[in-house]
N, C-alpha and C positions, 0 to 999 in steps of 0.2 A: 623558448617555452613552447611554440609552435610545434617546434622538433618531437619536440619533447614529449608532447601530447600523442602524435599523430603514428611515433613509432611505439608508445606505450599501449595505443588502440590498437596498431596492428599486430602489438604483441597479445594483446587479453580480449580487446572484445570479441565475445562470444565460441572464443577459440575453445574450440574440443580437443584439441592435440596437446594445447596447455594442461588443460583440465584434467585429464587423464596423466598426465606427467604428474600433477602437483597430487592425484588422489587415484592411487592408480586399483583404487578398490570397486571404484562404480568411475560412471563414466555423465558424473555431475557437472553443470558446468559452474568452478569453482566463481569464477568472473562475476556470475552474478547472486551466488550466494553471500559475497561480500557485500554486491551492489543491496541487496536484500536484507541484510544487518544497519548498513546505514539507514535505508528508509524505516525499518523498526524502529532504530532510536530516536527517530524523528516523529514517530507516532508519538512513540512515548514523551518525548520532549514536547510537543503541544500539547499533550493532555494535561500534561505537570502546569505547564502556563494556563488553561483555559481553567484547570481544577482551582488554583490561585485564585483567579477571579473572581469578584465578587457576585452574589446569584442574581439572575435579571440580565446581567450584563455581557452582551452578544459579544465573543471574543477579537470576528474580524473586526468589528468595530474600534478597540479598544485596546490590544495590544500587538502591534507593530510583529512581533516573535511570530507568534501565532499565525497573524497573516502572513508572512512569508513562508513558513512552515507550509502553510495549505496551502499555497500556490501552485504545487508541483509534488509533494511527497505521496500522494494518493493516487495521480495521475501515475507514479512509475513506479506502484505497487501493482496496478488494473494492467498496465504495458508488459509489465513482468512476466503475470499470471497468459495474459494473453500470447506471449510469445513461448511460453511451456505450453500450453495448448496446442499451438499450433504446433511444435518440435511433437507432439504424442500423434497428432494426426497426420505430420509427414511421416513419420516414423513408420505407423501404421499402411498407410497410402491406401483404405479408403475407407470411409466416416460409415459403411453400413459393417464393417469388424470392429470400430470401434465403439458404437453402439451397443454390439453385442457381447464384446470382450473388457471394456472398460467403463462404459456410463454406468452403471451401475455403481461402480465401488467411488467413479465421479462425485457422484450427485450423495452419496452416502457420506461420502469423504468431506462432502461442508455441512449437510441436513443433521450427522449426528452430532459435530463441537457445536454445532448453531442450539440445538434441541440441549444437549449438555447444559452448555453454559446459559441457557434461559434459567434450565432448573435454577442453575449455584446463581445467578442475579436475583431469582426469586427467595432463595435461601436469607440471601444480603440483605432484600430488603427487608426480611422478617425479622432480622438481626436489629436492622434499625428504626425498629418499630412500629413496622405498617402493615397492615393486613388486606394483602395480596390473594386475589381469587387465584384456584389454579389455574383457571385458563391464562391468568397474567406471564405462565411462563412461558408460553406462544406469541405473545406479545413480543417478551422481552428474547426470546431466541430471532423471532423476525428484526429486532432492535440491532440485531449485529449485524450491520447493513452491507458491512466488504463482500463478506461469505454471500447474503443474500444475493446481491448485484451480481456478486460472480459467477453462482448460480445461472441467472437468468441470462447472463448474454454467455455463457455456455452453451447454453439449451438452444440459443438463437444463433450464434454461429455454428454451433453442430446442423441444425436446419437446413443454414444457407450452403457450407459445404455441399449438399448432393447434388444442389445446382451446378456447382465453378467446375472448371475443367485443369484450373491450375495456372490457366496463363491471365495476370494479372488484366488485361485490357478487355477482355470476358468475364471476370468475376466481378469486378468492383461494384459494377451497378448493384447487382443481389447483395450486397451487402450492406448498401446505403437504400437498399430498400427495407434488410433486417432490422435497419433502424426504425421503423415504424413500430414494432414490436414491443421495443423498450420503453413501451406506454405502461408494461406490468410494472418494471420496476419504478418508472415515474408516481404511480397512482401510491405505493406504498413509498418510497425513500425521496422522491421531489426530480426535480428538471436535474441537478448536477451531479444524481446519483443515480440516474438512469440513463436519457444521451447522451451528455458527456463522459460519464465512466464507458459505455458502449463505445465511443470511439478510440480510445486510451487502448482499449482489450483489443481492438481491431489492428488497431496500427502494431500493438506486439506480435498480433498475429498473424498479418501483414512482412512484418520484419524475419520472421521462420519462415513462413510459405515462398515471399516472392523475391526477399534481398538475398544477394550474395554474400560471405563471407569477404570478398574485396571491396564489394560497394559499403558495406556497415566499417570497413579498413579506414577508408576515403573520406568517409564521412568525421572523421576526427577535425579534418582540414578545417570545417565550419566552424570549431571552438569560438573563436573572438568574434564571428559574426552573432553567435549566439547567446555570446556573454551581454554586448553590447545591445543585441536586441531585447535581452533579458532585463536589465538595467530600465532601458527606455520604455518598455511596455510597465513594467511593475513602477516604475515612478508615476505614469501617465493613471493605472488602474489605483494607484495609492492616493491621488489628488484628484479625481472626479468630483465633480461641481456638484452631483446631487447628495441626496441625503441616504446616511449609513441606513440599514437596516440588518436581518436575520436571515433573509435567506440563503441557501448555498452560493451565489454568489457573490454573495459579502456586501451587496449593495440591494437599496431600493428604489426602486421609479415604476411610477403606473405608464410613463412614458415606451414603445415598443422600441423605439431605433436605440434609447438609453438600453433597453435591457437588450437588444441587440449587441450593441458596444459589450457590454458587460462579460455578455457569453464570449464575443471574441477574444475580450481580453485575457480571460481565463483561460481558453483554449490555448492560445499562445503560449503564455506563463505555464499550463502543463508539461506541451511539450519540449520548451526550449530547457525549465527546470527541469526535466527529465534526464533529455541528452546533457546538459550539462552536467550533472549528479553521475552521469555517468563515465563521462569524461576524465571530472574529477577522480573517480576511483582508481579508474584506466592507468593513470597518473602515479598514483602515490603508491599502486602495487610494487613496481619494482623494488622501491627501496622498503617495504616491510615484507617480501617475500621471504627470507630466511630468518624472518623472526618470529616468536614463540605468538605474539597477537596473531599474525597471519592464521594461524592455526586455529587460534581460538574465535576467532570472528569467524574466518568460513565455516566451522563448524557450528557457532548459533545460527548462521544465517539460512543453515538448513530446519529451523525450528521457528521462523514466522510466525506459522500458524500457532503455537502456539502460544510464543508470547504475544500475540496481537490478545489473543482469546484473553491469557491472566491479566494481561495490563487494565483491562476493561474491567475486571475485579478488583485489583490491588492500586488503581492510580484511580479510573474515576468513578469505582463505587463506593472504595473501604475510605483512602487517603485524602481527597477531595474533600468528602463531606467533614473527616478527622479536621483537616485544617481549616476549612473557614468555620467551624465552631473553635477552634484556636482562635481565630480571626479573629469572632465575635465576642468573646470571653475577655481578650487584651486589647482590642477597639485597635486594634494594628496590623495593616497587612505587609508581614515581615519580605514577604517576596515582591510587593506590588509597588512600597512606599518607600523603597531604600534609591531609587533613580533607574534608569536602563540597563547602565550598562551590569550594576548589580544582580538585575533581576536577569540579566542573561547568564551572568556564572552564575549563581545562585538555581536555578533553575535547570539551568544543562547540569550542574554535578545530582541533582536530584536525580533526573533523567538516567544517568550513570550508575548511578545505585541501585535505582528500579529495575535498568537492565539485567546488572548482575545478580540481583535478588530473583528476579523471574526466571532467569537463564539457568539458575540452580532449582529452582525448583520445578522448571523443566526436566531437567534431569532426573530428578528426584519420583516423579510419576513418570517419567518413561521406563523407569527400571521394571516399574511394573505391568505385567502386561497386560493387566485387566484394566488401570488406570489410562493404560497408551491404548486402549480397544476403546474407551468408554468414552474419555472428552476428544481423545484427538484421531477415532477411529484407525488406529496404526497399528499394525503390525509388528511384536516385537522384532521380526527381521528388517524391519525400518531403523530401530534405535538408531544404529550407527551411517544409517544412510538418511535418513532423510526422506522429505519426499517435496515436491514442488508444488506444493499447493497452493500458498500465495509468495 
């Protein structure tokens, strides 16, 4: 299995020569377009669990799915995004052209699906019968927290760039000092959506800037160190002696060293779930490469941004509140009450459906170009390519 893994990583991760073999129309890297489709359905799949839930009730707390879902699938959406980042500003090679040539359509490129779908949230909730000031769609566009976050440590490592010189043992400090910054994002989105997603982006863009294509090769080697650390840290943060509560991360204590513990454990469980997520993919390429899914997954997973954006519509503004007035109507919660292991097939085929239902209606507005201008600022010479947003 070893083997296995480690010559499948040096076949796909990050490889452009693949990429270009497999899609020889742009020069995407397909590797993680896929990697990029699984963490979408894994968005999707905790939202289907936490929509399930009864209201009041904090999901890390209370469903097992959901906590491990958030352990790590958000973590290596932020790694993603951060390591396209950096691949634009190597590309570039130096951050005052890319200033000039690209922030712009940047910062456009999340500010208008953010602004978009504030409106269509605002629209929803007039649908379900509340009356929402307009300024609530500013509210509710700042509410879509990936895009915001990513946003700001954009802006913050675009910053720290004009400092670095490019040799990792001279930059790092500026960048752990850029972490002071991600005080904007903490005051609006909390501690795990501000320094911890900040680190997440860093370390992807960290991994463009300063790893090798042999050293990310190598790094396969670690799998079972990292399964096994993975396992051990997520049982220990899953049995913590204090008490659950709602924060980001997933526990409460006024105590500083518990919420010390807590942060760390987190961090670990991102990155370990990370590389392992990715591992995993590394893995299972070879044997779906000449099948008709390969095709069709690399090609959703060039369209993140937008199914992140509809699922936030169609799972937990429309679907969500649909079923727990189901709930409440039959005194039965059909996904919650049938045992575990039910509610994990039960809930991953939902998950599945929503996919495919989004994916098509992706499609469906992108044909048009006013539609693909309007929520997902795109270019109709994007349709077929794609763009790397999140």
């Amino acid at each position: 299995m070893g083997g296995i893994a480690l010559n499948a990583g040096r076949r796909y991760a990050f490889d452009r020569q693949t990429d270009r073999q497999t899609d020889r129309q742009t020069d995407r890297n397909v590797y993680l377009d896929i990697v990029k489709y699984v963490a979408i359905f894994l968005v999707i799949w905790g939202h289907v669990v936490q929509q399930s839930l009864a209201p009041g009730v904090v999901p890390l707390k209370a469903d097992g799915i959901y906590r491990f879902i958030y352990s790590f699938h958000m973590p290596l959406f932020m790694g993603i995004s951060g390591y396209f980042f950096g691949k634009s500003i190597l590309k570039i090679k130096d951050p005052l052209i890319y200033v000039r040539e690209k922030l712009k359509k940047r910062v456009l490129g999340l500010v208008i699906p953010m602004l978009a779908f504030g409106f269509l949230k605002f629209i929803v909730n007039i649908g379900w019968g509340y009356h929402p000031s307009w300024l609530t769609i500013f509210h509710e566009a700042i509410g879509i927290w990936f895009l915001g976050v990513l946003l700001i440590n954009t802006l913050i490592v675009l910053g720290v760039t004009f400092l670095c010189n490019g040799i990792f043992m001279h930059d790092w400090k500026y960048f752990l000092i850029g972490m002071i910054f991600t005080v904007i994002s903490k005051m609006e989105y909390g501690f795990y959506y501000g320094p911890f997603m900040y680190v997440y982006f860093v370390s992807g863009y960290f991994i463009a800037i300063y790893i090798t294509h042999d050293q990310i090769c190598k790094s396969a080697h670690y799998w079972k160190t990292a399964l096994l650390g993975f396992i051990v840290v997520y049982w220990i943060y899953n049995n913590l002696p204090w008490p659950l509560g709602g924060i980001g991360s997933g526990w409460y204590s006024s105590n500083p060293i518990h919420l010390l513990i807590i942060a760390l454990l987190r961090l670990i469980l991102g990155f370990w779930g990370s590389y392992l997520c990715l591992m995993l993919v590394s893995v299972i390429l070879p044997y779906i490469r000449s099948l008709q899914i390969f095709r069709e997954v690399s090609q959703a997973g060039r369209y993140t941004l937008d199914i992140y954006l509809l699922q936030i519509l169609l799972v937990e503004m429309i679907w969500g509140p649909c079923y727990r007035r189901i709930v409440d109507k039959v005194g039965f919660n059909y996904i919650q009450q049938n045992g575990v292991l039910f509610e994990i097939v039960i809930s991953f085929l939902v998950a599945v459906v929503f996919l495919h239902v989004i994916i098509l209606i992706s499609k469906l507005l992108n044909y048009s170009s006013v539609c693909s201008k309007l929520l997902f600022y795109r270019d109709r010479s994007h349709m077929f390519r794609g763009r790397n947003d999140i």
